[in-house]
C-alpha positions as CSV (number, residue, x, y, z in Angstrom):
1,X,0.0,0.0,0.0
2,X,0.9,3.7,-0.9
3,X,0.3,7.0,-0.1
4,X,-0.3,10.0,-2.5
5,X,-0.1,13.4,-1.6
6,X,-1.8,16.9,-3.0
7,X,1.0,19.7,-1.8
8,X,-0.5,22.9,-1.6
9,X,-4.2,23.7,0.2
10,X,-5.5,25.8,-1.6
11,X,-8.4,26.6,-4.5
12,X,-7.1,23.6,-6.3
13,X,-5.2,21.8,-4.3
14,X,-8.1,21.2,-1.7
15,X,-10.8,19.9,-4.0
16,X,-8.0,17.7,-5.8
17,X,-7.7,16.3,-2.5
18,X,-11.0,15.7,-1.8
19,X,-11.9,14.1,-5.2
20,X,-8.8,12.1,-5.5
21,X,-9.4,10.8,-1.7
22,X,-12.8,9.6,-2.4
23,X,-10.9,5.8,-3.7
24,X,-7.1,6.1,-2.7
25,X,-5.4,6.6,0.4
26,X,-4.7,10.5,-0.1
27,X,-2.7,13.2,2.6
28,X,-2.8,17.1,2.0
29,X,0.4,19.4,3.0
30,X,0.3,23.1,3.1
31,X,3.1,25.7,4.1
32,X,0.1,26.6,6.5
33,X,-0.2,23.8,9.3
34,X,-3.6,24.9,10.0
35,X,-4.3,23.6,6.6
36,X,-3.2,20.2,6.9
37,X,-5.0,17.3,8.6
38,X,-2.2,16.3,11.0
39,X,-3.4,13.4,12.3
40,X,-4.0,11.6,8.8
41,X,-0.4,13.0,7.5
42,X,1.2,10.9,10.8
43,X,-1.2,8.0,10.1
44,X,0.4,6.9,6.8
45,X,3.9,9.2,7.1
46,X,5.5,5.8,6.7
47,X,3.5,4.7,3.5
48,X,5.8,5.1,0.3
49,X,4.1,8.2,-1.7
50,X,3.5,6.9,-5.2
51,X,2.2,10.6,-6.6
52,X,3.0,14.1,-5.5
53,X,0.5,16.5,-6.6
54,X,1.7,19.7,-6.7
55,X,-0.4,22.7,-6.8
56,X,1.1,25.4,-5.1
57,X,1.5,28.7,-7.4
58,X,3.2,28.9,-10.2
59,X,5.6,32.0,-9.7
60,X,9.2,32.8,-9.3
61,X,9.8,30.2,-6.5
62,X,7.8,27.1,-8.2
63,X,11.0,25.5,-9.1
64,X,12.5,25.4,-5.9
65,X,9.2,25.0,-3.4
66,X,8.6,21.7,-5.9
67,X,12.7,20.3,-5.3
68,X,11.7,20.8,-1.5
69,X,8.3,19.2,-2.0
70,X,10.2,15.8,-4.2
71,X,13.1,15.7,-1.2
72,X,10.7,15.8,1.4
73,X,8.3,13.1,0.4
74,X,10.6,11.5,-2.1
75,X,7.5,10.2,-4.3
76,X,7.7,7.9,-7.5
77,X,6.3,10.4,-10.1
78,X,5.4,14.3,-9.7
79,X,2.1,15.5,-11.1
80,X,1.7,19.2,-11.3
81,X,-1.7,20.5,-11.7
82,X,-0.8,24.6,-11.4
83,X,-0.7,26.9,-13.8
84,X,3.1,28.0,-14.7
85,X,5.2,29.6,-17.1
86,X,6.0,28.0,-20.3
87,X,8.7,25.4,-19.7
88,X,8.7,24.7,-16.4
89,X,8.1,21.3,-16.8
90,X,10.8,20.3,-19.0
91,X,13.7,22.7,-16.4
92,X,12.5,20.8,-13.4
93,X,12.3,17.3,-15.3
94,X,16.3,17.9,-15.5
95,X,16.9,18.8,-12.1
96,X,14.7,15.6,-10.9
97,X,15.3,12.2,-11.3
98,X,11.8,11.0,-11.6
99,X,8.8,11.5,-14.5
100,X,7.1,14.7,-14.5
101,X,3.5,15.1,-15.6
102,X,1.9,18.4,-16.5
103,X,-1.8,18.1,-16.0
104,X,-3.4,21.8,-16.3
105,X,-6.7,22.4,-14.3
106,X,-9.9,23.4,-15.5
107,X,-13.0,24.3,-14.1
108,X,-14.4,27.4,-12.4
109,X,-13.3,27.7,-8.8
110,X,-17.1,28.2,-7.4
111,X,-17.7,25.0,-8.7
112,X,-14.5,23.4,-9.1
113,X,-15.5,20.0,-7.6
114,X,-17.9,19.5,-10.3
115,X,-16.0,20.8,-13.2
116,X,-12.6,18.4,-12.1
117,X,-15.3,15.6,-12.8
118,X,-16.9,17.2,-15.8
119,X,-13.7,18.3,-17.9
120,X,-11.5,15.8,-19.3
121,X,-7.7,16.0,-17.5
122,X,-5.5,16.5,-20.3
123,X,-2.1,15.9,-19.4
124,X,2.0,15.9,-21.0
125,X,5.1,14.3,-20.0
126,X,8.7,15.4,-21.1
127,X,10.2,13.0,-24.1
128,X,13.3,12.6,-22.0
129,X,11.4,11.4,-19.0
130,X,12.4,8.6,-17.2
131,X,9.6,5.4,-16.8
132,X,7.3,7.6,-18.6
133,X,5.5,4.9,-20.4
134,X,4.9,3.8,-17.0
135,X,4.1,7.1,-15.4
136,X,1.9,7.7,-17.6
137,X,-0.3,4.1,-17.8
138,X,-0.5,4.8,-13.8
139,X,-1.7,8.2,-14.2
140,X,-4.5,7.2,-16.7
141,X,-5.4,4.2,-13.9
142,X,-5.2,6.3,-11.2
143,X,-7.9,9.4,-12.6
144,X,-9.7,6.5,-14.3
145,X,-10.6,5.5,-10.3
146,X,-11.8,8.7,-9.6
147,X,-13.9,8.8,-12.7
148,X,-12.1,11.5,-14.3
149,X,-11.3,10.5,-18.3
150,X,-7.3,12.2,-19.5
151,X,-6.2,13.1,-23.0
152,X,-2.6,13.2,-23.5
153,X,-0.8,16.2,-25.5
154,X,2.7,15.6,-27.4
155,X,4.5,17.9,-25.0
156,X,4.7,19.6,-21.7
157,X,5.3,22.8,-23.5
158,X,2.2,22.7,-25.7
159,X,-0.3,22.3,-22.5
160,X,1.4,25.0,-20.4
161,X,0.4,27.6,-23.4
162,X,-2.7,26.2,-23.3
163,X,-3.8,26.6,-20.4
164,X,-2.6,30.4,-20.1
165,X,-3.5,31.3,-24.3
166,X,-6.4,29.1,-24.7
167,X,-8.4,29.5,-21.1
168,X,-7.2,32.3,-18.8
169,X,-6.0,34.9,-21.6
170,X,-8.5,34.2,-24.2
171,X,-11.6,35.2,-21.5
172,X,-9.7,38.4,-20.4
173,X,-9.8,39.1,-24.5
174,X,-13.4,38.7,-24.6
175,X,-14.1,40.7,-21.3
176,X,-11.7,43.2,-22.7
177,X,-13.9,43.5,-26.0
178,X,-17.0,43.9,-23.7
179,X,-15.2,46.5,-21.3
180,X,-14.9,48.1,-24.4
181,X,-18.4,48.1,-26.1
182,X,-19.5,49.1,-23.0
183,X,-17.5,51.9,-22.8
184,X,-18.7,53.1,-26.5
185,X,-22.5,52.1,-25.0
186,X,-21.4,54.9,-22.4
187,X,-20.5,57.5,-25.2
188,X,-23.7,57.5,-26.9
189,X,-25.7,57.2,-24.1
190,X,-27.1,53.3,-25.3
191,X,-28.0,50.5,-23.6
192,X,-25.3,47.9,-23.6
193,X,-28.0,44.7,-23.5
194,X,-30.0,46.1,-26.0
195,X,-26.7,47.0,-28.4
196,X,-25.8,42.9,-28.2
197,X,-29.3,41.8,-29.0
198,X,-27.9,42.4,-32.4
199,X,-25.6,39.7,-32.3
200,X,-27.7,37.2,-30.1
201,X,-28.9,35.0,-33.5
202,X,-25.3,35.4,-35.4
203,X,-23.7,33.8,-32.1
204,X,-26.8,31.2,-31.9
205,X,-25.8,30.6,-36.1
206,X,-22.1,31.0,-36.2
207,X,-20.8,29.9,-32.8
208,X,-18.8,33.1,-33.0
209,X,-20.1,36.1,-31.5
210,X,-20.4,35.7,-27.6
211,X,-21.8,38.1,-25.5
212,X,-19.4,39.0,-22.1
213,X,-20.9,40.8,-19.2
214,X,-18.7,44.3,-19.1
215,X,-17.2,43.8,-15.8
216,X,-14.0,44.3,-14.1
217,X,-11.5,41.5,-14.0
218,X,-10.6,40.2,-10.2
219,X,-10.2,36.8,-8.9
220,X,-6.5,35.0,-9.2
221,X,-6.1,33.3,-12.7
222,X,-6.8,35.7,-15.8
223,X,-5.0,38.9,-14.7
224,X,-2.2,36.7,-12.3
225,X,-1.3,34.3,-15.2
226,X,-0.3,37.0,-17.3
227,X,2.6,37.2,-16.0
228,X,3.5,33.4,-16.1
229,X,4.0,34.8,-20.0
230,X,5.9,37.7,-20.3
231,X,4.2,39.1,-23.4
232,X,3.9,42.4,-24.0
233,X,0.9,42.1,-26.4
234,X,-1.4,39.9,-23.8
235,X,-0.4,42.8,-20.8
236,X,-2.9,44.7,-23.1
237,X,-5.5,43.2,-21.2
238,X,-3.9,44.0,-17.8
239,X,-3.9,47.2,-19.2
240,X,-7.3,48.0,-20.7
241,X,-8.9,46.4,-17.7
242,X,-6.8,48.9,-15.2
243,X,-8.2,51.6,-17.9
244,X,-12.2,50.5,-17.5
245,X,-12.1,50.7,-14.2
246,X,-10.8,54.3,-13.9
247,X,-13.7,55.4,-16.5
248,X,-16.6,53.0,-15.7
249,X,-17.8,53.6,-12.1
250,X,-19.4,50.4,-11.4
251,X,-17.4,48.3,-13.2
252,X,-16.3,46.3,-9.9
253,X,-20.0,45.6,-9.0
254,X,-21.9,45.7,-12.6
255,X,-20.8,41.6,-12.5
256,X,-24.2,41.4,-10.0
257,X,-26.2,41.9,-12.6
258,X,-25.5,39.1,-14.4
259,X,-24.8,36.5,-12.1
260,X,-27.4,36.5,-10.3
């Protein structure tokens, strides 16, 4: 028998603990004692950890926290569910001996316990990864247990963009566009629903014309994971959402009126 263990308490990291404890024997550790449940950590401290799941964030000291994380519980294979910069995978796979998923989390954090179940786990593992053949088969066995289905991508690399290009940054584009129309709706003195009615049967036809609520953007992934990327051309969106909410008064609150 073996342990696995989800490092980091926090809006992932807790609900990964409690769906992958439902059918394995599963201990949580966080920085924050208060966190952790100490007496099931002492219970099984002598069980061999098969997984560590790491999802602590993903900023300048990820590298190192996740060395201190492998040396302390000394696990078979890493699986790193945070969101972090482009190549972080493949620079820690060289500095540890053992394989190295990258499995990217999706889901909205008010109901992250039902989107983890909902969303398929895509996942990547370095080419020069060692036992990855096997990391991988165990992987796929182990989320199949807690009824979660995985796709696996060609590279780490390809999967950290996505998460960051094709989640996180792509909704702060489309908030962005609505932060803007707003602002125009402002100008000329129009209501903003009424102005998108326009587009409600092109989007219901094409797929491709979505209506955002105009609202400021908060919370700790789109506007955070920015700079995971360094691009100077994405900050726009840091940018025009510091802008709209200098000229739009309610933009902090207008979010109420659509999600209610």
């Amino acid at each position: 028998m073996k342990k696995s263990v989800v490092a980091g308490l926090g809006e992932i990291g807790t609900p990964v603990l409690k769906l992958l404890s439902k059918k394995n024997t599963v201990v949580g550790f966080d920085i924050k004692s208060d966190l952790i449940n100490i007496k099931k950590l002492e219970r099984y401290k002598n069980l061999d950890t098969s997984f560590l799941h790491i999802a602590i964030p993903g900023n300048e000291g990820f590298i190192s926290n996740t060395i201190s994380l492998f040396k302390k519980f000394k696990p078979e294979c890493i699986v790193i569910h945070s969101t972090i910069s482009p190549g972080t995978t493949e620079k820690l796979q060289k500095k540890i001996p053992i394989p190295i998923i990258y499995s990217a989390t999706r889901g909205v954090h008010k109901r992250i316990n039902y989107d983890l179940k909902r969303y398929t786990k895509f996942f990547a593992i370095s080419k020069n990864a060692p036992r990855k053949k096997w990391a991988c088969s165990q992987f796929i066995k182990f989320m199949k247990n807690c009824d979660i289905n995985t796709r696996k991508m060609s590279n780490p690399v390809t999967l950290e963009l996505a998460k960051i290009v094709c989640d996180t940054s792509y909704l702060g584009w489309l908030i962005n566009y609505a932060q803007l129309t707003n602002m125009i709706a402002i100008q000329y003195s129009v209501n903003y629903d009424e102005m998108w009615t326009f587009s409600d049967e092109i989007h219901k036809f094409l797929g491709n014309r979505p209506k955002m609520y105009p609202g400021f953007i908060g919370g700790h992934c789109v506007i955070p994971n920015l700079d995971l990327m360094h691009n100077q051309t994405l900050d726009l969106i840091k940018k025009m959402n510091t802008q709209y909410s200098k000229k739009v008064k309610n933009s902090k609150t207008i979010h109420k009126k659509y999600t209610k």
